[in-house]
C-alpha positions as CSV (number, residue, x, y, z in Angstrom):
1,X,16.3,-50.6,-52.4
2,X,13.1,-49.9,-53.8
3,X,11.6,-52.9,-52.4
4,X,13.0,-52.1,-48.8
5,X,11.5,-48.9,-48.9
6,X,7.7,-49.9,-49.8
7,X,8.7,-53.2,-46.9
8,X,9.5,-50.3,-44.4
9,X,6.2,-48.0,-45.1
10,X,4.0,-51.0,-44.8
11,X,5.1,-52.4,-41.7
12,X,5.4,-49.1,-40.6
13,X,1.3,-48.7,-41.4
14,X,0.3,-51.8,-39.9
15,X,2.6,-50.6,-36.6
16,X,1.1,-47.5,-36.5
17,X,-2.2,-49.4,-36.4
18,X,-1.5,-51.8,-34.1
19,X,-0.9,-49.1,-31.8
20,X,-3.6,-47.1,-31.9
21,X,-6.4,-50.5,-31.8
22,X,-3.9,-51.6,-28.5
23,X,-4.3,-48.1,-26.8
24,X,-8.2,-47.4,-27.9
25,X,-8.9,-51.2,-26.2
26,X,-6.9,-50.4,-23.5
27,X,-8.7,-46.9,-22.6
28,X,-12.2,-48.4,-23.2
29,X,-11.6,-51.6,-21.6
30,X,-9.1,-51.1,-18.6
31,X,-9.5,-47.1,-18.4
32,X,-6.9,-47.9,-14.6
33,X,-4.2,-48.7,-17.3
34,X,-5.3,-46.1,-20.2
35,X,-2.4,-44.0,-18.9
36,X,-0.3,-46.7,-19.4
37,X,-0.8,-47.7,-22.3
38,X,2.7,-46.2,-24.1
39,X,4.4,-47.9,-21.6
40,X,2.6,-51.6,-22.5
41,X,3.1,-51.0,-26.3
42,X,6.5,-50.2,-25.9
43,X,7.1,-53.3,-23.5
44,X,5.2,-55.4,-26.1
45,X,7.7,-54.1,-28.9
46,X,10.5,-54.2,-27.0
47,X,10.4,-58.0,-26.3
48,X,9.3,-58.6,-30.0
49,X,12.6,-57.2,-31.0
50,X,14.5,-58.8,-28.3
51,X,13.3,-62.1,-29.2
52,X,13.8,-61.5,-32.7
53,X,17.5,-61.0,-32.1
54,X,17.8,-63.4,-29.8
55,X,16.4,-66.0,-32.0
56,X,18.4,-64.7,-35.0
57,X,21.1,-62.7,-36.2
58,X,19.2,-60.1,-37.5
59,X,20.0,-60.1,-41.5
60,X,18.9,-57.4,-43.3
61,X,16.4,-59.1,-45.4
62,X,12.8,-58.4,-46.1
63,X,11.3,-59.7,-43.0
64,X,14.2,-57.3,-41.5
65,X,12.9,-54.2,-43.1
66,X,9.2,-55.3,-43.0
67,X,9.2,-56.3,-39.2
68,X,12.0,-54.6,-37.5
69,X,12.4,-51.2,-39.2
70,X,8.5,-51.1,-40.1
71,X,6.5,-52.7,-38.1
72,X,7.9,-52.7,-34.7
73,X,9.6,-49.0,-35.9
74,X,6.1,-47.6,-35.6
75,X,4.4,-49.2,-33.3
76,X,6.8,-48.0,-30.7
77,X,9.9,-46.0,-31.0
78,X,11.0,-47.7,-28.1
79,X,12.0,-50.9,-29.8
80,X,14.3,-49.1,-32.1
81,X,15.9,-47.6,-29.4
82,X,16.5,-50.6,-27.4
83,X,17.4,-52.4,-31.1
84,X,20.4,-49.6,-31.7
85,X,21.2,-49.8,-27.9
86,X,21.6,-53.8,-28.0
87,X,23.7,-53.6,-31.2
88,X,26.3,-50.6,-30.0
89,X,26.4,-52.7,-26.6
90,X,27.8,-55.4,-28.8
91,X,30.8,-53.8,-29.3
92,X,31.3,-51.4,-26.8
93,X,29.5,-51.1,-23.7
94,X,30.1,-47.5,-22.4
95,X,29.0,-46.2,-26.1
96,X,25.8,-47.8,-25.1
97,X,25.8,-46.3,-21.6
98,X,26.4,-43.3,-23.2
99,X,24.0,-43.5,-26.0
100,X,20.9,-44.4,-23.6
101,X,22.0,-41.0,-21.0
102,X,21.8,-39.1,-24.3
103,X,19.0,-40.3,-25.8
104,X,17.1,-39.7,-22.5
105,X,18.5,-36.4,-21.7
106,X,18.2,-35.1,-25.2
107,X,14.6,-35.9,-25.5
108,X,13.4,-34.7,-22.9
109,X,15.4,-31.5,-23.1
110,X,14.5,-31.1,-26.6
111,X,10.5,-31.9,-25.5
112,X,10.7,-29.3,-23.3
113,X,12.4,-26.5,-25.2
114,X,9.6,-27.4,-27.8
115,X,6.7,-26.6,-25.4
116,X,8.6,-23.7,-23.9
117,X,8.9,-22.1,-27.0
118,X,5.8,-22.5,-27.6
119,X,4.2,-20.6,-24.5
C-alpha cells in the first residue's frame, strides 16, 4: 500500500510537470493555441489512457498506480474521467450516460457557485 502511495505522488509530480512545460511551450510558441492548451493536454491524456486500456487490461500493478492514477491523474483530470467513464460503461451503459451528464453538470454548477460566492 505504502509503495502505491509513494507510485501515485510521483507520477502525479512528473504529470503535473508535464503539464505545465506542455502549456508554457504552447503559449510561447503557438500563442493562436495558448487558449487551448487544456483542451490539447487533456486530448493527449485521454488517448494515453485509452491506449493503455486498449492494449491491456488494466491490472492494478505498479505501472498502474505510477502511470494511470499518477501520472496521467495529474497531468489532466480529464483522463481519469474518461478512465472511470470507460470502466462503468463496461457494465452498464446508462450509468455512464448518467455519470458523464453529472459530472458535467455538477462541475460546472459547483464552479460557478464557487465564484458566486465569492463576489
Amino acid at each position: 500500500m505504502l509503495l502505491n502511495i509513494i507510485l501515485v505522488g510521483f507520477g502525479g509530480a512528473l504529470g503535473a510537470v508535464s503539464r505545465f512545460g506542455i502549456n508554457e511551450i504552447l503559449y510561447k510558441n503557438f500563442s493562436f493555441i495558448s487558449l487551448y492548451s487544456n483542451l490539447v493536454v487533456n486530448i493527449i491524456g485521454c488517448f494515453l489512457v485509452g491506449f493503455i486500456i486498449g492494449a491491456t487490461i488494466p491490472v492494478k500493478d505498479s505501472s498502474y498506480y505510477f502511470f494511470i492514477v499518477g501520472f496521467l491523474g495529474s497531468f489532466t483530470t480529464m483522463s481519469a474521467f474518461t478512465h472511470e467513464t470507460i470502466m462503468i460503461a463496461n457494465t452498464n451503459l446508462i450509468q455512464a450516460l448518467s455519470y458523464i451528464m453529472l459530472t458535467v453538470i455538477l462541475t460546472i454548477f459547483a464552479t460557478f457557485i464557487g465564484a458566486w460566492i465569492t463576489k
